[in-house]
N, C-alpha and C positions, 0 to 999 in steps of 0.2 A: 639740487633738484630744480625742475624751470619752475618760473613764477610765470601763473598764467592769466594775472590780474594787470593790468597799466590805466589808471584813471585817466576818463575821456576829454580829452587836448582839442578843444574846437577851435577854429582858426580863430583867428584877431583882429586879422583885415582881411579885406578880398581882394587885395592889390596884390598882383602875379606878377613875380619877375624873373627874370631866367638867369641860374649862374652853371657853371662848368665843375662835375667831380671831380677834386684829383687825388683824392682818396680812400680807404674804407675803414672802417674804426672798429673794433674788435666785436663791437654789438652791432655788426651790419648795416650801418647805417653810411650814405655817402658825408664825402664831407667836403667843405665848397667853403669860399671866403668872399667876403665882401667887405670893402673899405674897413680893413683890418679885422672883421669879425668873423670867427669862424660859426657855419653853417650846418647843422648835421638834417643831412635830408635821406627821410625811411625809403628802404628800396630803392635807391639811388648804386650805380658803381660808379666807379673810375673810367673818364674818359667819357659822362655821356653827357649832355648839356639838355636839361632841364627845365622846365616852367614851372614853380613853386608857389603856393603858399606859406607865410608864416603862420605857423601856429603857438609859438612861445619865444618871447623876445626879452630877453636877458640882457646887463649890460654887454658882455665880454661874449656870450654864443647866442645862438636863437638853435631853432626845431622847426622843422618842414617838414608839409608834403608835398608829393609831385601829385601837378595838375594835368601836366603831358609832357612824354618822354621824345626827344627829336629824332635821337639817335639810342640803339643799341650795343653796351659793351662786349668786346667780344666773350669777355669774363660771365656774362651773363648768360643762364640757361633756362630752362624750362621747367618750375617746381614739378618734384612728381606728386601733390597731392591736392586735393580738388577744395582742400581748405583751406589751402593756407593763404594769407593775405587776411584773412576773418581768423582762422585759432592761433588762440597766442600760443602753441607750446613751439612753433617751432619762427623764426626769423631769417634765414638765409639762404632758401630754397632756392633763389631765382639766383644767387652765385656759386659760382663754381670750387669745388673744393680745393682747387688750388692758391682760389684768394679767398678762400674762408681761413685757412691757413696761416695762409701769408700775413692777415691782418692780424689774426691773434698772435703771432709770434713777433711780429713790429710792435706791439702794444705793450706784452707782457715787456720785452728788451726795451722799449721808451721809458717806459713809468718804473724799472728798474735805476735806468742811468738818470732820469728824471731828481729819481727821491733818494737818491746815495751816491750821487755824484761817481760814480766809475764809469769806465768802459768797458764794455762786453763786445767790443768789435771783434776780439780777437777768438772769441768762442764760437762754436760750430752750434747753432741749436739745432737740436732734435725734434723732430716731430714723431709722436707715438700713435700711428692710425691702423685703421681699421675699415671696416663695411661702413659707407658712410647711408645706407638704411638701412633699414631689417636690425638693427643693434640695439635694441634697447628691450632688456629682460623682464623691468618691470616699470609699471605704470599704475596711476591713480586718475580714474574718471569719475568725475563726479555723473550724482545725478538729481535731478528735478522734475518733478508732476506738472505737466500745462494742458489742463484739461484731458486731465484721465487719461494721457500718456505718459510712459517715461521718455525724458530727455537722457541720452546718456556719453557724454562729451569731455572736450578742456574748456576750458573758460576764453573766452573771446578777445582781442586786442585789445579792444577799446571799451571794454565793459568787464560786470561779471556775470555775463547772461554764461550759456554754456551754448557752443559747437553740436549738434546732435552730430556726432559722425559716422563715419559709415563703412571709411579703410582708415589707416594711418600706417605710412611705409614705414617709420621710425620703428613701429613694434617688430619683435621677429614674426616672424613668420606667425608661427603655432599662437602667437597671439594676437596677430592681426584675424584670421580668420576664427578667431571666440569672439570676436567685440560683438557681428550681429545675432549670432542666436542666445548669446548673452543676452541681449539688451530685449529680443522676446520673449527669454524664459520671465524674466524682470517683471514684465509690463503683464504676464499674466498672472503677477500675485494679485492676493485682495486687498493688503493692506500697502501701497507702493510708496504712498506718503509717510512709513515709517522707515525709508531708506536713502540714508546718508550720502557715502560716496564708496565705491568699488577699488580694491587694488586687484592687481591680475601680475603675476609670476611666471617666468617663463627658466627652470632649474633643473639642473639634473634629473633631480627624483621627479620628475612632472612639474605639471600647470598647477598654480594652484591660486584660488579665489580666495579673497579675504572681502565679505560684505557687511559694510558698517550701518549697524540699523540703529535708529533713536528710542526706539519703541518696540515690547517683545513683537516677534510674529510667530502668526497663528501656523498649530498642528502641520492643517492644509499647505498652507505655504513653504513650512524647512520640510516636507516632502515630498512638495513641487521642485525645489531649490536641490533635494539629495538625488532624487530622479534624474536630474539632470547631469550632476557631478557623475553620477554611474555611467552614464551614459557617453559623456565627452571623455571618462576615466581624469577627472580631477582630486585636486585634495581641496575640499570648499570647508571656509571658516567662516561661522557668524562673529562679529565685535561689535557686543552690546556693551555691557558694564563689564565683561569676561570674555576672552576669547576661546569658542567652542567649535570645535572640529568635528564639523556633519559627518564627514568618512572619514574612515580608519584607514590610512595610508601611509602612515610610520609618519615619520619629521623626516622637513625638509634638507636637501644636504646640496651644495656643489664644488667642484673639485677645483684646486687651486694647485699648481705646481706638482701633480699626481696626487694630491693630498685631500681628502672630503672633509667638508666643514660642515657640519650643522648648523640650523640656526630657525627662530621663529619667524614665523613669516609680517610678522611686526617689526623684526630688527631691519638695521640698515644694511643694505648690499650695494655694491657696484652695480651698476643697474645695465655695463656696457661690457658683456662676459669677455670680450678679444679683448680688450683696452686695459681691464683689469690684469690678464694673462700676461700681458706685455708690460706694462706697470711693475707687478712684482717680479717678472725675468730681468725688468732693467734694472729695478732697486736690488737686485741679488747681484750685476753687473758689478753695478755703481761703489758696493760695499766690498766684493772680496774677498767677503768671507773667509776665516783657515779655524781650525781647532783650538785656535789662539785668542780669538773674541768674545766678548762680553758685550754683549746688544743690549740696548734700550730703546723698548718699542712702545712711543705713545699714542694714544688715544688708539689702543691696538685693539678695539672692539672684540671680532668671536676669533682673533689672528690670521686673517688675512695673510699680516705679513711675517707675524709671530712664526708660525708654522715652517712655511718656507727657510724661513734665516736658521730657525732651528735645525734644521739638517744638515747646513754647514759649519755653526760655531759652533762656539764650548759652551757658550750660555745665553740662551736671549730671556729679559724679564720683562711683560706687557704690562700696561699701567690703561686700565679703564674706568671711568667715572661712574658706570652703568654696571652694580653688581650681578643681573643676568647675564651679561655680556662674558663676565671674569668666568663664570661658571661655565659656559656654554664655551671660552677659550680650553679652559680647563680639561672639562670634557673631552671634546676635540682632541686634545695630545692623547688620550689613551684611547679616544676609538681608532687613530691614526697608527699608532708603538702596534696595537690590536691587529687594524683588516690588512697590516704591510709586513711586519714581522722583520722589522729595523731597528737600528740601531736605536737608544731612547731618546727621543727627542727633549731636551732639557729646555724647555722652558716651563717659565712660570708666570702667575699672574697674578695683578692684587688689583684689588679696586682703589679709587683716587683721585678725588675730585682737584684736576689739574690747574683750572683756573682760580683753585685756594689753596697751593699748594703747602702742607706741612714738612718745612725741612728736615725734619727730625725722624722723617717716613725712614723703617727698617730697609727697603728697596733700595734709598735713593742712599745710603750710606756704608753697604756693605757689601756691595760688589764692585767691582774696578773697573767701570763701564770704560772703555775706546771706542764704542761706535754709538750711534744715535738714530732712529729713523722715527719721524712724528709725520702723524697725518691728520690736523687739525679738524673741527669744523668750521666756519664759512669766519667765526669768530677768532679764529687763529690761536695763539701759542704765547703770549704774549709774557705771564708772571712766568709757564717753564722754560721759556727762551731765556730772561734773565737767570736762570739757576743754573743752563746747562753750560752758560761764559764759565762760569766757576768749572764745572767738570772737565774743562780742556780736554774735550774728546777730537781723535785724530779726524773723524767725519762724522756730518751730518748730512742725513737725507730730507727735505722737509718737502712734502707733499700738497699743494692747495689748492682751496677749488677758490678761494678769494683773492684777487690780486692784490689788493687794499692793505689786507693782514699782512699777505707775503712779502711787501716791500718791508712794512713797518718792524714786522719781526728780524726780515733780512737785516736792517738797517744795525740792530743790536750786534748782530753776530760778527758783519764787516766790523764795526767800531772795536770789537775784542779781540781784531787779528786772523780771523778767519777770512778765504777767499771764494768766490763761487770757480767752479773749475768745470762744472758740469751741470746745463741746462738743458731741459726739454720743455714742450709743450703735451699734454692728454689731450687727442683731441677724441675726449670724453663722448662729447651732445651732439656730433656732427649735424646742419643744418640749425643749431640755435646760438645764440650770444655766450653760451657758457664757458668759459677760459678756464682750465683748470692745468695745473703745470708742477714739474717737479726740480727739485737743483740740489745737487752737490755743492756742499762749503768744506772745506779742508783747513785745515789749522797750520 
């Protein structure tokens, strides 16, 4: 998810000097040297030559901004949204996505060859894209009362005031145009100071609102708020101490490889429906699948990828730390065997808190696993990486949205004989710093 907070970096000096880009670093930022110091300057590209301030000066780097630009890259375009520069959700609006790209794929492949000493010159990386606006299904805006209005926004670069917005190209569509009668259905409650922050869904089965209040509200109000959902045809949730569903609209579902998955509108989803799509076609590539496999799929939440893999092996078993999640996978296989009338999908699921792992787990000893697919949090894989050296499985898919973890954990795998043979980049968050990437290791 973006983090839409960065503590405020006032300059240091007022002394302007001008250096030359001849970079872009995977969080958008130019990058420039001076008497052997490298320079990271915001909104900066490659090729442009600069007037900067320092704003943080380090031994080995400093942090700029530009004062005035001389020259324009050709890489450089036009943001399309009227915020950005002021909201922090997004960073690299004014480059082109072909060096948005370009730099997180040098990045992830440096700080690979960097921290494990190989070479990957000889791989072909893939990039995995999509609609680089209109892509993003779901979102969380906060909001704030400033004199008897609602604010209802991201939080700002350089603060954690909030953006009141008013478009954001990043939403899809169907949710870009609820942000403003959202935000005055809002502002005509009576009690607005009991309201937290907003998610908004954009899924199969419909829109749906999840509004997080601190404090009950009144009668008047949830049917001000139900009125509304009728009206726009949503599925609206209150999350106070419980999560209460103002309309009866069934549960949420969206489809994954022909396949529906339920889920709470609290759980976690891909939030980039193409990217996801193409993600699990490639992980289904990347594997190979025959009626000969035994899959182990971790941190396989409501099965995303469980599902899928299951319609080609013999067996896949999900390991999630989150017992509604197991349930809610669980589930999923028989409403699936159910609304398709296929073959049974064998998978199975147990809960398992991965980062304590108990070797002695019934899953992790009684089945003959050969393939592996894990898709961490930001926290990575770290104690089941060292368990799955022991499993001498023929492939591993390892999914991440951290580059940090993914070196660190790759680093285990190379040392056990494993090679990477197959890399890509997600380009998940198009227009923001987020890297998130996938890779085949082979034994």
């Amino acid at each position: 998810m973006a983090n839409f907070y960065t503590p405020i970096r006032k300059p240091i000096t007022n002394q302007v000097k001008q250096v030359e880009i001849m970079a872009l670093d995977a969080f958008g930022q130019g990058i420039a040297k001076e008497r052997g110091k490298t320079i990271f300057v915001k909104q900066a590209l490659p090729g442009e030559k600069v007037d900067i301030r320092i704003t943080e000066d380090k031994k080995h780097y400093a942090k700029a901004e530009v004062v005035r630009r001389k020259n324009d890259s050709p890489q450089r375009v036009q943001p399309a949204c009227q915020h950005f520069g002021i909201c922090g959700g997004c960073q690299l609006q004014h480059a082109s996505t072909a060096i948005q790209q370009q730099s997180k794929q040098q990045a992830l492949q440096y700080l690979l060859e960097r921290e494990t000493g190989i070479n990957l010159n000889h791989l072909s990386v893939d990039v995995i894209a999509a609609n680089n606006y209109a892509y993003r299904r779901r979102a969380r805006l906060a909001l704030l009362v400033i004199n008897d209005r609602l604010v209802m926004g991201f939080r700002k670069q350089t603060s954690n005031d909030i953006v009141n917005i008013d478009m954001c190209p990043i939403l899809t569509p169907n949710l870009a145009k609820l942000v403003q009668p959202l935000r005055d259905r809002l502002n005509s409650l009576t009690n607005k100071k009991a309201l937290g922050h907003i998610e908004i869904l954009d899924v199969e089965s419909g829109i749906i609102v999840v509004l997080r209040h601190i404090k009950p509200l009144s009668e008047q109000d949830k049917q001000q708020l139900t009125s509304f959902a009728e009206q726009y045809q949503l599925s609206f949730y209150l999350h106070g101490e419980t999560l209460v569903q103002l309309t009866q609209n069934g549960d949420p579902y969206y489809y994954i490889d022909d396949l529906q998955l339920t889920f709470s509108p609290l759980d976690f989803i891909q939030v980039n429906r193409e990217i996801n799509q193409k993600m699990v076609a490639k992980a289904l590539d990347w594997l190979a699948l025959t009626d000969e496999d035994y899959v182990l799929d971790l941190f396989c939440g409501m099965g995303n990828f469980s599902l899928p893999m299951a319609k080609y092996a013999k067996q896949v078993v999900g390991i999630e730390g989150v017992n509604a999640l197991v349930e809610k996978a669980t589930a999923n296989v028989a409403v699936n065997q159910r609304l398709n009338n296929q073959k049974t999908l064998n998978a199975h699921f147990y809960q398992h808190d991965l980062d304590h792992l108990d070797k002695t787990a019934t899953w992790l000893n009684t089945t003959p696993f050969n393939k592996i697919l894990l898709d961490p949090a930001r926290s990575g894989a770290l104690n089941m990486v060292k368990q799955m050296v022991s499993m001498a499985c023929s492939t591993i898919i390892y999914i991440s949205c951290n580059p940090a973890t993914l070196v660190r954990d790759s680093k285990i795998l190379l040392e056990a004989g494993y090679r990477i043979d197959q890399l890509a980049i997600l380009d998940m968050f198009p227009q923001t710093k987020h890297l998130e990437s996938m890779i085949r290791f082979v034994k």
